[in-house]
TIDO-370629 format. One record per residue (C-alpha): residue number from 1; x, y, z. Coordinates in Angstrom, 1 decimal. Example, Ala and Ser with C-alpha at 12.3 -4.5 7.8 and 13.67 -1.06 7.14 Angstrom:
> i / c1 / c2 / c3
> 1 / 12.3 / -4.5 / 7.8 $
> 2 / 13.7 / -1.1 / 7.1 $
This chain:
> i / c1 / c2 / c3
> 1 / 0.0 / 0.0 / 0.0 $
> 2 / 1.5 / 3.6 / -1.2 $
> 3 / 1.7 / 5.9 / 2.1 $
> 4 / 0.4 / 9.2 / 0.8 $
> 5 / 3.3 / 10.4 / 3.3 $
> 6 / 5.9 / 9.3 / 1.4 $
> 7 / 4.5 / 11.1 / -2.1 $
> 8 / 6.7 / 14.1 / -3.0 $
> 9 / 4.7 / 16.9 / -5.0 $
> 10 / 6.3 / 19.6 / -5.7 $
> 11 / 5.2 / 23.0 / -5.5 $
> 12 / 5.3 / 23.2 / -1.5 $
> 13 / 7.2 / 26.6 / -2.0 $
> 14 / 6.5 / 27.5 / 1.3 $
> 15 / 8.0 / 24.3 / 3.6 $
> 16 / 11.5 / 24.9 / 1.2 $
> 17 / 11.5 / 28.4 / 2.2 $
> 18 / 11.1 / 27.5 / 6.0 $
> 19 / 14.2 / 25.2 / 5.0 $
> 20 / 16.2 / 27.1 / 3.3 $
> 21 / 15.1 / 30.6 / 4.0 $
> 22 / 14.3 / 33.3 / 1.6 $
> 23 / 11.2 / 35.1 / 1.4 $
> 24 / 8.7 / 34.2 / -2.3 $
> 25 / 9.7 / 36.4 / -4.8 $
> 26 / 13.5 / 35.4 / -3.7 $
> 27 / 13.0 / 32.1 / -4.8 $
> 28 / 12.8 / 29.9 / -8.3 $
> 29 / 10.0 / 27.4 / -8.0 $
> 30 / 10.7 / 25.0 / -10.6 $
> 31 / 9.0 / 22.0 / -8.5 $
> 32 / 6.1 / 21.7 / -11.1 $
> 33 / 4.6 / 22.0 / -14.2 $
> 34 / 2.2 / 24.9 / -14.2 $
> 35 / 3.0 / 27.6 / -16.9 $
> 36 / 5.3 / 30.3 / -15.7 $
> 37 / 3.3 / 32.7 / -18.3 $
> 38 / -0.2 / 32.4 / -16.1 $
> 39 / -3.5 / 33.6 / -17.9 $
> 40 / -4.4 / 36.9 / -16.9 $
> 41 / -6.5 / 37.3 / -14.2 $
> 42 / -8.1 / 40.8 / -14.4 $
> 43 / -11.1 / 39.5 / -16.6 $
> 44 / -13.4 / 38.1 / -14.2 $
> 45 / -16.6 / 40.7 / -12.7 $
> 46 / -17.4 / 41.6 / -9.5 $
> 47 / -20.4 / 39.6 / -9.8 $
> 48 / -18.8 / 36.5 / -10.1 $
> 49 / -18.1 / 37.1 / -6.5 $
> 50 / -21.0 / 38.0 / -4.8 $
> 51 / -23.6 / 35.5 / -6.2 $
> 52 / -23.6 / 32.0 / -6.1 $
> 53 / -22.7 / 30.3 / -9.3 $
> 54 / -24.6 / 30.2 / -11.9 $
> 55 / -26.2 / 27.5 / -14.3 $
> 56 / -25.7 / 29.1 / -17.3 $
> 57 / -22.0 / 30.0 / -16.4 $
> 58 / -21.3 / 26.8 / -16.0 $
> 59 / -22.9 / 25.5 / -19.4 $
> 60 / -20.7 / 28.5 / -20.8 $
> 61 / -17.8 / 27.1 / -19.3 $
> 62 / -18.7 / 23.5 / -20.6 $
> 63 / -19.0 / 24.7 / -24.3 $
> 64 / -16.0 / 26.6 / -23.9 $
> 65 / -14.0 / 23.3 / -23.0 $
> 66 / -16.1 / 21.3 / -25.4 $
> 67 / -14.3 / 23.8 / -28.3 $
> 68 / -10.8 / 23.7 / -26.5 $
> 69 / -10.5 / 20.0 / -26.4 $
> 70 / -12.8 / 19.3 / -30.1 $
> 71 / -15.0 / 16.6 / -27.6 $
> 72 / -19.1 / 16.9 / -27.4 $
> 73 / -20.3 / 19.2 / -24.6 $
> 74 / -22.8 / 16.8 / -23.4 $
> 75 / -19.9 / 14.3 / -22.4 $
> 76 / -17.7 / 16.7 / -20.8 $
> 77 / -18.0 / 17.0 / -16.6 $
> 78 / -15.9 / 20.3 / -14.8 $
> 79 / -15.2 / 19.4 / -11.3 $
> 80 / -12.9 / 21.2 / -8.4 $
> 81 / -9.4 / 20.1 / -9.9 $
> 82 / -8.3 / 17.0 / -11.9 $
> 83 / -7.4 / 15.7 / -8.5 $
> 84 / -10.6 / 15.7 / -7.0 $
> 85 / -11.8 / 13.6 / -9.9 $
> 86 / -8.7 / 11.1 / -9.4 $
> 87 / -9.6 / 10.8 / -5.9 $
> 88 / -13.7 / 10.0 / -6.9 $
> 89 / -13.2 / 7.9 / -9.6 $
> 90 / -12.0 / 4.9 / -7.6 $
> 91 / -15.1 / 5.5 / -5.5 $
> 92 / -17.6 / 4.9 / -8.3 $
> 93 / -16.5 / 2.0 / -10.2 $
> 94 / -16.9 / -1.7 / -8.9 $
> 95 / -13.5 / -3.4 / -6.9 $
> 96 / -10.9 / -4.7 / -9.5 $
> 97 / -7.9 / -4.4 / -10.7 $
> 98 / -6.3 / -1.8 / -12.7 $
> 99 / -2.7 / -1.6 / -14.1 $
> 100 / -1.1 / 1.6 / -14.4 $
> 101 / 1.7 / 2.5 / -17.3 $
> 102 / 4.5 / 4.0 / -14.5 $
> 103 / 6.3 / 5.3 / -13.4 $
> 104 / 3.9 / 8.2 / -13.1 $
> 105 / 1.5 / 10.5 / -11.0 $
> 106 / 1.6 / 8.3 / -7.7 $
> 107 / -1.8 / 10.0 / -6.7 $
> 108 / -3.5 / 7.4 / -9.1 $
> 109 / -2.5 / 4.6 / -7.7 $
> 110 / -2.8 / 5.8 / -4.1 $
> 111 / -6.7 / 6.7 / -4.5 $
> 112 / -7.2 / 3.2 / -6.4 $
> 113 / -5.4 / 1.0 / -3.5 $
> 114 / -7.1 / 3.6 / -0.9 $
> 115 / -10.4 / 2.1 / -2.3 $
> 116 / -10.1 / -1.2 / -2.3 $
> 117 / -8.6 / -1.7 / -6.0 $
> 118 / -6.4 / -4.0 / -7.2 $
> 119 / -3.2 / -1.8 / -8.4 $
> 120 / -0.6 / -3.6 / -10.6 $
> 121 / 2.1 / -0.9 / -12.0 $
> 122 / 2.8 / -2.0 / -15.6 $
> 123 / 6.5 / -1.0 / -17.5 $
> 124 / 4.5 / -1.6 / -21.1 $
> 125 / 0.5 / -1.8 / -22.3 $
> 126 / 1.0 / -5.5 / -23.1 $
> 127 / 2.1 / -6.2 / -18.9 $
> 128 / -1.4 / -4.7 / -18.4 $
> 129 / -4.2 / -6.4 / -20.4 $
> 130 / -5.2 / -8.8 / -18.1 $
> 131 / -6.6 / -6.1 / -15.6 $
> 132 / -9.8 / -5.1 / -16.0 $
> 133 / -8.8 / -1.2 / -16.3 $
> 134 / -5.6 / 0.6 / -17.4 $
> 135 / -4.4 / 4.4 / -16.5 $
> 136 / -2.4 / 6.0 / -18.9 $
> 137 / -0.8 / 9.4 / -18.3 $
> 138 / -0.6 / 10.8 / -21.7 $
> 139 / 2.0 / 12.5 / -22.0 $
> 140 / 3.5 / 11.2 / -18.8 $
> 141 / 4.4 / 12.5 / -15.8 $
> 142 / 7.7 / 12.5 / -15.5 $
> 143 / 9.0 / 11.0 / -18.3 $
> 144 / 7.2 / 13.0 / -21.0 $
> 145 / 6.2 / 9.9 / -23.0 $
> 146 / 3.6 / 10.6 / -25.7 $
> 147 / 1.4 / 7.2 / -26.8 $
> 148 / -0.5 / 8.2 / -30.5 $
> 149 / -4.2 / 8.3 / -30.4 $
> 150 / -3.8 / 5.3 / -32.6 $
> 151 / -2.0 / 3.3 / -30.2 $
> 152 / -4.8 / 4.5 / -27.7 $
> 153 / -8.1 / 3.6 / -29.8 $
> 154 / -6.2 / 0.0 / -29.9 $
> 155 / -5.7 / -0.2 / -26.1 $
> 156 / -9.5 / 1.2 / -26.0 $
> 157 / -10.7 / -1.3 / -27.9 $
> 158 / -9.3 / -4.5 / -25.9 $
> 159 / -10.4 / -2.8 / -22.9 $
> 160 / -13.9 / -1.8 / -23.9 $
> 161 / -14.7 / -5.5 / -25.4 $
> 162 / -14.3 / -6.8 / -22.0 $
> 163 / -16.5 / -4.2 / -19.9 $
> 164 / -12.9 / -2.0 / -18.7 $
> 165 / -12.0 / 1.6 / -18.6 $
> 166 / -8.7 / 2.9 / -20.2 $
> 167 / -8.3 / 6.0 / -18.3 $
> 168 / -6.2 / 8.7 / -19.7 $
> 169 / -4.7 / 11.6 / -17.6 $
> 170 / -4.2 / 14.4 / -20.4 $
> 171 / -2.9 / 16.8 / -17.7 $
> 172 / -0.2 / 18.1 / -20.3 $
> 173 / -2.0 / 17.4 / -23.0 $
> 174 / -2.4 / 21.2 / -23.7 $
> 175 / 1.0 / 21.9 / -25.7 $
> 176 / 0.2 / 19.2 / -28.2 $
> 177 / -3.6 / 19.1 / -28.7 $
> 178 / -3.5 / 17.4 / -32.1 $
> 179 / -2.3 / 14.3 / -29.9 $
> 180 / -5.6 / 14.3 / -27.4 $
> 181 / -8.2 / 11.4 / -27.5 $
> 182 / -11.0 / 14.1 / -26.4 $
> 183 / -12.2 / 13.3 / -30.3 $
> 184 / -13.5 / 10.4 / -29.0 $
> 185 / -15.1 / 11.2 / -25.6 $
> 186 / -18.9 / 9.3 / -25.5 $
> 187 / -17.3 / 6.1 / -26.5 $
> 188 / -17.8 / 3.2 / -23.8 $
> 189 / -14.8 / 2.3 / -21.9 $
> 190 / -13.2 / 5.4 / -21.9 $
> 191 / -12.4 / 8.5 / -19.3 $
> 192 / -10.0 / 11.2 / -20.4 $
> 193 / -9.5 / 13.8 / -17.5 $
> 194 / -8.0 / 17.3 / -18.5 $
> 195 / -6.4 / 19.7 / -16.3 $
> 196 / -7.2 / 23.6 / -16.5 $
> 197 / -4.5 / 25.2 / -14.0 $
> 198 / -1.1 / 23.8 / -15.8 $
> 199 / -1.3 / 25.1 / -19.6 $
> 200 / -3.2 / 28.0 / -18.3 $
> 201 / -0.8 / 28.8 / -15.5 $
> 202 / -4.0 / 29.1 / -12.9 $
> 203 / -3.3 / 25.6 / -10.3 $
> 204 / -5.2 / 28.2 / -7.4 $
> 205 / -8.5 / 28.2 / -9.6 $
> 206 / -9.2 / 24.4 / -9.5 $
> 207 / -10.8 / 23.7 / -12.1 $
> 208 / -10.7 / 20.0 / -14.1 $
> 209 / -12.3 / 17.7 / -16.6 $
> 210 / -13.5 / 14.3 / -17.2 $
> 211 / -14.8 / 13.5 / -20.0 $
> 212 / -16.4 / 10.4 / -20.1 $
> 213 / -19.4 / 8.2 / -21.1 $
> 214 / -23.0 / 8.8 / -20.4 $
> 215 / -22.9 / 6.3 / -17.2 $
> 216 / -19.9 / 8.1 / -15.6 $
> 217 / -21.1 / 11.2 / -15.9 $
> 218 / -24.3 / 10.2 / -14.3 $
> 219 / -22.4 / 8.4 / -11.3 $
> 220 / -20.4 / 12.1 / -10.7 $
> 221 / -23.4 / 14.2 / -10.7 $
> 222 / -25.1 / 12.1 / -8.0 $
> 223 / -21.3 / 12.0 / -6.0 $
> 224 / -20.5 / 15.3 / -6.3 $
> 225 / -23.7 / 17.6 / -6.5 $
> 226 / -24.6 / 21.6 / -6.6 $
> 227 / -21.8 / 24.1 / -6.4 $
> 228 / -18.4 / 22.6 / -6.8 $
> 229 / -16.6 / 25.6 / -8.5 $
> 230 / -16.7 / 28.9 / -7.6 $
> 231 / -18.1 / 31.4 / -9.8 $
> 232 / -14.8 / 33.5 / -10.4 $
> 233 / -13.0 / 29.7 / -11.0 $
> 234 / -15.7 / 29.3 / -14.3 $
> 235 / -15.7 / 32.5 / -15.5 $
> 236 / -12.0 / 32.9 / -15.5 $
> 237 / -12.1 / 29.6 / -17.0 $
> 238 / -14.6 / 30.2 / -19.4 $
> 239 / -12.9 / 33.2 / -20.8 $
> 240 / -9.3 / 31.2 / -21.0 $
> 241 / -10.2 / 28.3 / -22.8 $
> 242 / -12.2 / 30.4 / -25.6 $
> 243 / -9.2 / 32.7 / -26.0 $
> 244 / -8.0 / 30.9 / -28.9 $
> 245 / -5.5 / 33.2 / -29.9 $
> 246 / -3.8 / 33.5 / -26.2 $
> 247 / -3.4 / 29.5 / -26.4 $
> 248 / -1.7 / 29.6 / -30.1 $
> 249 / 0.6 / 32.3 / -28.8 $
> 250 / 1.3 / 30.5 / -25.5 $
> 251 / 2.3 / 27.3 / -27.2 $
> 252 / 4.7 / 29.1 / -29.5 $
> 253 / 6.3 / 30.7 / -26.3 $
> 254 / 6.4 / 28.0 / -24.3 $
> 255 / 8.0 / 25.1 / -27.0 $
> 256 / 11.0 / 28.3 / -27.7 $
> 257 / 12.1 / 28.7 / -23.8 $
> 258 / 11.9 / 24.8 / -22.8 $
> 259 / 14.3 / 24.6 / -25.9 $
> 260 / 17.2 / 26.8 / -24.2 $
> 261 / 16.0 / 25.7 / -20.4 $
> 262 / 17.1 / 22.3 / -22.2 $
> 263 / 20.5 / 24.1 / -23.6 $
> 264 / 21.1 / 25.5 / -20.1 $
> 265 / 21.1 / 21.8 / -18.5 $
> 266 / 22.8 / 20.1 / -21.8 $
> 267 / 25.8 / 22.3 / -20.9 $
> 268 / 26.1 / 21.3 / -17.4 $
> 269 / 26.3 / 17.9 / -18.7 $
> 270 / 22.8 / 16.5 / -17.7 $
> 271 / 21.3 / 14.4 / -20.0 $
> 272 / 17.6 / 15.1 / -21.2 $
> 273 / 15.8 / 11.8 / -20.6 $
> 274 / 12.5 / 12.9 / -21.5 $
> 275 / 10.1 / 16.3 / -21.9 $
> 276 / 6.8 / 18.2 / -22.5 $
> 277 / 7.0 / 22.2 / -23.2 $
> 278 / 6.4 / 22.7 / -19.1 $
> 279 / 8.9 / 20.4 / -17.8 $
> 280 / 11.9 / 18.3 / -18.7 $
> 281 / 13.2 / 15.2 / -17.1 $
> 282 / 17.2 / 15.0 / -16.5 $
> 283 / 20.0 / 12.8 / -15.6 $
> 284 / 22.3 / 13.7 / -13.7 $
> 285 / 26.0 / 14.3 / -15.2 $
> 286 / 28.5 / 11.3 / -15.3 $
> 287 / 30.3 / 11.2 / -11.9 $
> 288 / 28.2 / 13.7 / -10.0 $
> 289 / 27.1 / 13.0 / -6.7 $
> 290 / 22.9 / 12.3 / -6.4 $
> 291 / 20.5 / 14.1 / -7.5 $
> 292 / 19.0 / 14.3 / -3.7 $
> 293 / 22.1 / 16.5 / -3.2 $
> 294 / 22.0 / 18.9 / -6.2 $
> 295 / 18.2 / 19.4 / -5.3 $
> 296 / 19.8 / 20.3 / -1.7 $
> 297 / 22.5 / 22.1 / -3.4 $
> 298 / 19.9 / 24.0 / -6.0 $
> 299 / 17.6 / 24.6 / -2.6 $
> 300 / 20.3 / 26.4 / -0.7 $
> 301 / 20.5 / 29.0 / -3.8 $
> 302 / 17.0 / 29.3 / -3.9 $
> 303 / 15.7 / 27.6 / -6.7 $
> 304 / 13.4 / 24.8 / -6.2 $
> 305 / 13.0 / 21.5 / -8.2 $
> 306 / 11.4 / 18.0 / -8.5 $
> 307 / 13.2 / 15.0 / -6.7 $
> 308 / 11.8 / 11.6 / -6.6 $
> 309 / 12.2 / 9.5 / -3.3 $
> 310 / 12.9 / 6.3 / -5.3 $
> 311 / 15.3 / 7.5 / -7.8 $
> 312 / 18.3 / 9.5 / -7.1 $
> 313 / 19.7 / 9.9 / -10.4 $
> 314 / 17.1 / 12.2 / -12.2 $
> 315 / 15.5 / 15.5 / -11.4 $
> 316 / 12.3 / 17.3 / -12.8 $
> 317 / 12.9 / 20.9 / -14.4 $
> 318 / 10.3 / 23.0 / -14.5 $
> 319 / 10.5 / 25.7 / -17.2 $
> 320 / 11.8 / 29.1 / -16.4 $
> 321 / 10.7 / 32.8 / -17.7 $
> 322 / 13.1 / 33.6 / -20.2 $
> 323 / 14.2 / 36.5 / -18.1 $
> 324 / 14.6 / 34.2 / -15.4 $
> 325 / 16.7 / 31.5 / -17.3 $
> 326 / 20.1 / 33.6 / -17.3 $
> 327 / 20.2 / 33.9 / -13.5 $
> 328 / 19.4 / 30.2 / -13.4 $
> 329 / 22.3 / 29.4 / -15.6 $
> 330 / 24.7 / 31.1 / -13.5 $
> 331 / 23.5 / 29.3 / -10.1 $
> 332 / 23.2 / 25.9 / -12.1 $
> 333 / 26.6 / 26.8 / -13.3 $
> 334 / 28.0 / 27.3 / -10.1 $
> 335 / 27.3 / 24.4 / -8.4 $
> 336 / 28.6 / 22.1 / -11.1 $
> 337 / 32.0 / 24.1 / -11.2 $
> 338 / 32.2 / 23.2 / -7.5 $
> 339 / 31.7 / 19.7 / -7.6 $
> 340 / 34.1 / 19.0 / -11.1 $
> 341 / 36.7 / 21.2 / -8.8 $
């Protein structure tokens, strides 16, 4: 059984800072994935605020998503966060077992064991078609792997034919939307969750996606009932997924700084083991002492990454503001000088 204790997220800013001192805008959080470049957040009314949300706000919001993602409206949910949903959906399906494609997200297979399920964690698809349900992180976190919606529709299909779920976690699917299986939301035996707050740079607003089949969808609006985002979170929302031209230009910004945040580590000698526009996955240089330590090391000059508890040869990279990259490359810089020394 996973102990949710031992689950390292990043983005607890504030423990590293009781740490390793600093105050916030001292610091370089590159613990996550969430968009440096947020959405801006000066286009949401006063009245958003001061009444409780509304019914056709929401169905704005849902028709707004249902263009984002090219998926029909009527199979698309919005809940409180993609987490929320990760944490319901064991809840509402029957006991059984379900592999998941790792290594990945750990939350997924902490909420499925938490409710009774059977979790296997599968290296390759083919380890994982005797369970009755597979979860798919697409692209993955960390690793950045990308499956095609081909290779998808074929896992869909083996699942389906024998009453399963494949369940794919589109998270960072944003930067690559051609890629998405949201085409096909409606079809039995599939749930595709979509997260608002990374592309969009928003993780405070909370607002997710699943979009599923008609009997899924039924099961969460008995679980989860009136109210479950505020008004500002689907107006906001609302208004960031129908700026189209925002999300073009964002996409364009993002795929150009990830490619010299990639430079900067390439020459300190890490290796790039894998990648999305929001974060990269490195190795550390040949000879260098673990990646536990350079996190420590990175920590003490303020800038904050991913470690993983099992693995002390990789870290996580957020990406980095272009303005903020230079004064990144310099600490980086540093710090490798002094251990080659």
């Amino acid at each position: 059984m996973i102990d949710q204790t031992e689950i390292y997220h990043g983005g607890a800013l504030d423990l590293a800072i009781t740490e390793y001192g600093g105050q916030v805008n001292d610091w370089l959080d590159l613990s996550t994935g969430i968009n440096p470049y947020h959405y801006p957040t000066d286009r949401v009314s006063a009245l958003s605020w001061t009444q409780l949300p509304q019914k056709t706000a929401l169905n704005e919001l849902l028709m707004a998503a249902s263009a984002a993602y090219n998926c029909p409206k009527k199979q698309i949910f919005a809940a409180n966060g993609t987490q929320y949903l990760i944490e319901i959906l064991p809840k509402i399906l029957p006991k059984s077992t379900i592999a998941i494609l790792a290594p990945t997200y750990q939350e997924h297979a902490y909420n499925w064991q938490k409710q009774g399920h059977n979790v296997i964690l599968v290296d390759n698809v083919e380890q994982a078609k005797q369970a009755d349900h597979l979860i798919i992180v697409n692209p993955n976190n960390p690793t950045g792997k990308l499956l095609t919606p081909q290779q998808l529709q074929m896992l869909h299909k083996h699942f389906a034919a024998k009453g399963g779920y494949l369940i794919i976690d589109e998270a960072f699917m944003d930067m690559t939307p051609d890629m998405s299986m949201a085409a096909h939301a409606g079809l039995d035996g599939l749930i595709i969750l979509r997260s608002f707050g990374k592309f969009f740079g928003l993780a405070g607003v909370r607002v997710g996606f699943i979009l599923a089949d008609d009997q899924i969808l039924h099961k969460l609006e008995q679980h989860i009932g009136l109210w479950s985002i505020s008004g500002m979170a689907i107006e906001l929302a609302t208004c960031a997924l129908n700026d189209q031209k925002w999300q073009r230009d964002t996409r364009q910004t993002l795929a150009a700084d990830m490619r010299d945040m990639c430079q900067i580590l390439q020459q300190n000698q890490f290796e790039i083991i894998g990648q999305t526009d929001l974060f990269c996955l490195a190795k550390m240089p040949d000879g260098a002492a673990s990646a536990h330590k350079y996190f420590t090391k990175l920590a003490r000059q303020h800038i904050l990454t991913r470690k993983f508890i099992d693995d002390a040869t990789i870290l996580r990279f957020g990406l980095a503001k272009r303005q903020q990259q230079n004064d990144f490359a310099t600490k980086l810089n540093r710090i490798c000088e002094a251990h080659t020394a």
